[in-house]
N, C-alpha and C positions, 0 to 999 in steps of 0.2 A: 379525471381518471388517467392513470398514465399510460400513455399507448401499448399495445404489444408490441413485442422485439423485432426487428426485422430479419431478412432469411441469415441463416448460419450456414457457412462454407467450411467442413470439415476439413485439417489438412489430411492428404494419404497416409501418412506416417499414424498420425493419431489415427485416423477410422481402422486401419489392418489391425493396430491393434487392441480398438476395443471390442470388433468382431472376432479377435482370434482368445479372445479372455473365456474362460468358463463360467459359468453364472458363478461358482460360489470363491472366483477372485473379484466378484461385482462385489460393491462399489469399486471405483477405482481412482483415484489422480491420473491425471497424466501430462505431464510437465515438456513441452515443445521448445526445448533449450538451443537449439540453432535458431526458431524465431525469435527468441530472448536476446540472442546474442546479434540479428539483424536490426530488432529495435531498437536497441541499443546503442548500435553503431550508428545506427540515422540520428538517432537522439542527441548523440556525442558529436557528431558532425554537425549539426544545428548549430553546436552553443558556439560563441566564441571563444578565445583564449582567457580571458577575465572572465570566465561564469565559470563556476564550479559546478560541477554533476555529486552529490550527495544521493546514498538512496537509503530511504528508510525502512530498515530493517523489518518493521513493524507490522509494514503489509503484505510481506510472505520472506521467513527467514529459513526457509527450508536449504540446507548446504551446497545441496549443488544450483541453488539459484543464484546464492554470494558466488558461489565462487563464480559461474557464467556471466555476471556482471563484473565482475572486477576489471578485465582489460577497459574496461568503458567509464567507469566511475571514480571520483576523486575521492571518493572516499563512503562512510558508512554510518547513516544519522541511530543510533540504539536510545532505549527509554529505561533501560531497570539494567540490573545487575545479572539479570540472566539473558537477557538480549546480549551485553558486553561481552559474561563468557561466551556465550556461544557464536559470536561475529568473529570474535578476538582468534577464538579456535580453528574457525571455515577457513576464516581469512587473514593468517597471521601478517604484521607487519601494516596492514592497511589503515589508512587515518581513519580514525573515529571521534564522531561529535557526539557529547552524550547530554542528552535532555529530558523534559519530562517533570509536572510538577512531586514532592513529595520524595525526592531522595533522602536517602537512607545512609546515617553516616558507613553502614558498610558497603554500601555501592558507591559512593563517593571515592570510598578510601581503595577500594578494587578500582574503580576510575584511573587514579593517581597512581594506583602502581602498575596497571598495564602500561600508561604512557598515553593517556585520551587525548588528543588534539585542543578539542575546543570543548571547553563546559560553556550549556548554553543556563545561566544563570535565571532562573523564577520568581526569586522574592526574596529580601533583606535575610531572612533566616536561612536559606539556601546558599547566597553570598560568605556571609559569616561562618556558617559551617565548612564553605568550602576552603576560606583563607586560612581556618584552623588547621584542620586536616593538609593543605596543601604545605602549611610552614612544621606540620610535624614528620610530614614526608620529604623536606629538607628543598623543596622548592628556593629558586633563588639564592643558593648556596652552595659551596664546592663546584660551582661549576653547573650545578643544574638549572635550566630556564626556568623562568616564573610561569604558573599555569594560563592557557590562554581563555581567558572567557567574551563570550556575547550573552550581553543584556538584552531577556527575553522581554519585549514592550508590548503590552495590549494596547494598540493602538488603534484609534479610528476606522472605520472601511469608508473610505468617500463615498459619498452620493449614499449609505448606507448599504444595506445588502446586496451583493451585485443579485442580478437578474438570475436565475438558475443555480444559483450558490446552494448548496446540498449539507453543509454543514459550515458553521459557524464559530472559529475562534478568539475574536478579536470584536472590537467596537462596543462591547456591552460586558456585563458582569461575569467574571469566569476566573476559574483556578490556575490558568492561565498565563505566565508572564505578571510583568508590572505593570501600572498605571502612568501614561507617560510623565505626570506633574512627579511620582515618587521614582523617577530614572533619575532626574539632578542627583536627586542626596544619595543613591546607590550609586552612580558615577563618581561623587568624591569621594565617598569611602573607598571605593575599589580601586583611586586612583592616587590616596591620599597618603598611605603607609610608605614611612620611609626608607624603610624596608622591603620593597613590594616580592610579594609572594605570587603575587598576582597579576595578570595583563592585561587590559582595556585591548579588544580587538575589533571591537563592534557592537553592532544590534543584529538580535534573531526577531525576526515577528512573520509570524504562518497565522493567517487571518482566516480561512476562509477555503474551504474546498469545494469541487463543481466547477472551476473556474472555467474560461474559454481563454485563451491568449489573448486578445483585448483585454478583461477585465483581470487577469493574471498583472498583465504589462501597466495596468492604474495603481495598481496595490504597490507594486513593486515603486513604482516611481514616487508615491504616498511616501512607501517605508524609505526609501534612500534620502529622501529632500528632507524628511524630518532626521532622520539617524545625522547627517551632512548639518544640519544645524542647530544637534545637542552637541555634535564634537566640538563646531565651529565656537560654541558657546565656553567652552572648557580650556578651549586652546590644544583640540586634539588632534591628532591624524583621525582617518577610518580608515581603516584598514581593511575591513571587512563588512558587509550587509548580506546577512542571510534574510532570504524573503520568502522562504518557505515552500511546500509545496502544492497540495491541492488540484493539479491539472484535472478537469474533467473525463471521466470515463463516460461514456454512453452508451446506455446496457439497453437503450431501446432501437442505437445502429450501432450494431455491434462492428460495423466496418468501418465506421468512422473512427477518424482519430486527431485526439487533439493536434493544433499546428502550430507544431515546434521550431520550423523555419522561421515562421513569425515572431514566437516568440524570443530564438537566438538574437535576429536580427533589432529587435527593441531593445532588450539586452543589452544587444553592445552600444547601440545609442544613448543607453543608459550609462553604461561604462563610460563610454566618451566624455561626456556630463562631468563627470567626478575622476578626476585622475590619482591614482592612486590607490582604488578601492575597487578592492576585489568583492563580486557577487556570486551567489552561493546559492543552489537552489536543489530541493532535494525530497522529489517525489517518491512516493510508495508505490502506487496503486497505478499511474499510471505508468510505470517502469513495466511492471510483472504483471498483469492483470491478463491482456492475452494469450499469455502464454502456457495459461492452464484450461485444464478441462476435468471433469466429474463426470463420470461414465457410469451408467446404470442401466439395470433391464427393467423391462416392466414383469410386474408381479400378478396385476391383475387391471380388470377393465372392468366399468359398472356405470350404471343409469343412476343417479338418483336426482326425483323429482324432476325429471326434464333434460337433466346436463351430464354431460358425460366426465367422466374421472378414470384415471390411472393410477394405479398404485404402484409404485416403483421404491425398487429396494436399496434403503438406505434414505436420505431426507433432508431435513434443514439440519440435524443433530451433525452433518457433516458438511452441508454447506449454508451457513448463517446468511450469505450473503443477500437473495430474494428477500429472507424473513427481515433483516436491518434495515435494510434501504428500502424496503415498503414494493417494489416493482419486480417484474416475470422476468427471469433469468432466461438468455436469449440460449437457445439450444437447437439441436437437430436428432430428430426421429434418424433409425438407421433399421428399418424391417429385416428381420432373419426370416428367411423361408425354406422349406423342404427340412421342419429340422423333425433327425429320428424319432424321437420322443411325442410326436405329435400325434393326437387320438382324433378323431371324428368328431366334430361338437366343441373342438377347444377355440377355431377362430370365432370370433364372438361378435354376432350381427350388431349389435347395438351401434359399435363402429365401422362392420364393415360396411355396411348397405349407408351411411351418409356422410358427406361433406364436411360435418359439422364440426365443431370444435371440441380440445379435451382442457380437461385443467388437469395438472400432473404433481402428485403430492406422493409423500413419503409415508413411511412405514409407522411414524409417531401415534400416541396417543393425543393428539390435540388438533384441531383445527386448523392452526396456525403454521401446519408443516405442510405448505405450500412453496412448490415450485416454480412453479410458471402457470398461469392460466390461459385461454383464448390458443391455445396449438393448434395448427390444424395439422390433423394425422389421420386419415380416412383411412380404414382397414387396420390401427390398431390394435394389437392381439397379447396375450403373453409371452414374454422372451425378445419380444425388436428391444434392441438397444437403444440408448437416451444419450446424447452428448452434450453436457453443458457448456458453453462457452464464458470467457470471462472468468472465469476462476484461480486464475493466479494472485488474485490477491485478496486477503481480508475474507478469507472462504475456510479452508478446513480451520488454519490458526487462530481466527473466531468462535470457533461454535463449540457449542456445548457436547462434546463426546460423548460424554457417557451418562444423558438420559438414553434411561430404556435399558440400556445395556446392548443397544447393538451392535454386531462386530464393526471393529475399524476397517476402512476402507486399505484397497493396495495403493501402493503410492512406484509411478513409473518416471524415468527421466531420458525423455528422447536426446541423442545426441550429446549425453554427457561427456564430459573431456576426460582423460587418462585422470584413474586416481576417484573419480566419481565414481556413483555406484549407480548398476543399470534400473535400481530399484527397491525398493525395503517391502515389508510384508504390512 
């Protein structure tokens, strides 16, 4: 069983104003973009001068997240043709690596004419299509550079699954990149035109998320020492090894956080290793993840068979993230008292007269629209407020919106820069 969460420390800024929200702007985001922008900058100070900071779009593309990460990042990892526009648009001008199995000769060919950085290449027919399109967009001609690609390699995870590893993309069967035995013959094709449209920059391989920086810094050292001697094999430079992202989030202390010092510092001993070759790394989740929060009231309070429950408005239909990852979304009770509206008979004994624990679900027709279970909130009532923590990433842009038809939630952006907006409806 996975622990409960440990205690949640609201910042000021966030609690004023989910106390100052009226119930019918609940649910709500609320997006803490000065702490975005402090993590960020510890994050960026960690690496050294040969690691790249990528971040991927994927796990919260909301506009004024790009853009708050931009002083901080090299660039911005997209997976589809609407991730591209919309990167392309927040943050014009910015490197983009574009990946992802199953592209689509019109996202390719949108790729190519934004000006994408790096295509991280998936499999012979993804190659092929891409030398098409890139020699019909005049790559390598008048003057134009050839496109830069990394060979995406499903490659082994040593010692197998690291220890706490949460999700899985590499060492076993998957749609995923290549197979390292069929990277030779997609390395001479891509290296073989006499004509090259195309550029050999590297290997991308993301194996593996949950990591801790020890087993982050095995994988990475795995993926470099083989990428280091497929070139070696070819008679190539490398020029580049993306190694992907995965950093662990800890949604059961929620004060912890992965150690990035550690990991810069292996990094660059990594880099020392291999001179010439630049490393590339490009978290989602654990970029943005603290920096959001899902704000709720509660709706109602009830006994059944024994255990106490909370109905709170809004649910998994806006934050997918509890229901995906299987564990109780670390949050904070915030009680409203003395409020007008309140009648005789509405605080409700059930919670207030015991200690005991609620579990906190939403508004859904199903079972499975749970929140958090094991809270402790003695006293309870309708109307305290709910603050989820950890919701900046892989949360509203996950979930299924429109079961039910509930209204969408307000979405807020603390300390947005000039040009942002303080909030959308």
């Amino acid at each position: 069983m996975t622990p409960a969460p440990g205690p949640v420390t609201v910042p000021a800024a966030v609690e004023r104003l989910v106390r100052s929200l009226p119930p019918e702007k609940l649910p709500a985001y609320v997006y803490d973009l000065a702490a975005l922008r402090d993590h960020a900058a510890r994050i960026r100070t960690a690496l050294g001068p040969r690691t790249e900071l990528y971040y991927a779009a994927k796990a919260n593309p909301e506009t004024d997240v790009l853009r708050a990460l931009s002083p901080y990042v090299d660039g911005y990892e997209v997976s589809s043709g609407g991730e591209l526009a919309h990167v392309a648009d927040a943050v014009p001008g910015r490197p983009l690596a574009f990946g992802g199995p199953g592209k689509t000769p019109e996202e390719t060919s949108a790729a190519l004419r934004t000006g994408v950085a790096r295509f991280h290449v998936e499999s012979a027919r993804d190659l092929r299509q891409l030398a098409r399109l890139a020699r019909e967009n005049g790559a390598g001609t008048g003057g134009r550079p050839p496109v830069g690609v990394l060979l995406r390699v499903n490659l082994p995870v040593p010692g197998g699954l690291p220890a706490g590893s949460a999700l899985t993309m590499g060492g076993s069967p998957s749609p995923f990149g290549v197979d390292p035995a069929d990277a030779e013959d997609l390395l001479r094709e891509l290296t073989g035109d006499g004509r090259p449209v195309l550029r050999w920059y590297g290997v991308h391989a993301h194996l593996a998320s949950g990591l801790t920086a020890p087993q982050h810094l095995a994988l990475a050292r795995s993926v470099v020492t083989w990428s280091a001697a497929l070139a070696a094999r070819h008679g190539l430079p490398l020029p580049e090894v993306n190694v992907g992202g995965g950093m662990t989030v800890d949604y059961t202390r929620p004060a912890d956080r992965f150690d990035w010092a550690a990991l810069g510092a292996g990094l660059d001993r990594l880099a020392d290793e291999h001179p010439g070759t630049v490393l590339r790394i490009e978290p989602g989740r654990a970029l943005t993840a603290y920096c959001g929060w899902y704000a709720t009231e509660v709706l109602d309070v009830k006994r059944s068979h024994g255990e106490n429950f909370a109905v709170l408005r809004g649910g998994t239909h806006h934050l997918r993230t509890p229901a995906t990852k299987g564990h109780d979304q670390p949050c904070a009770v915030l009680p409203v008292r003395d409020r007008p509206d309140e009648r005789p008979g509405d605080l409700v004994g059930a919670l207030a007269e015991t200690a005991g624990t609620v579990t906190l679900t939403g508004q859904l027709c199903t079972p499975k629209d749970v929140l958090a279970r094991g809270v402790t909130a003695p006293g309870l009532r309708p109307g305290d407020r709910v603050a989820f923590a950890l919701a900046g990433a892989y949360a509203w842009n996950i979930s299924h919106h429109d079961f039910l038809m509930h209204p969408r939630p307000g979405f807020h952006f603390l300390g947005a820069s000039p040009g942002g907006g303080p909030g959308r409806p």
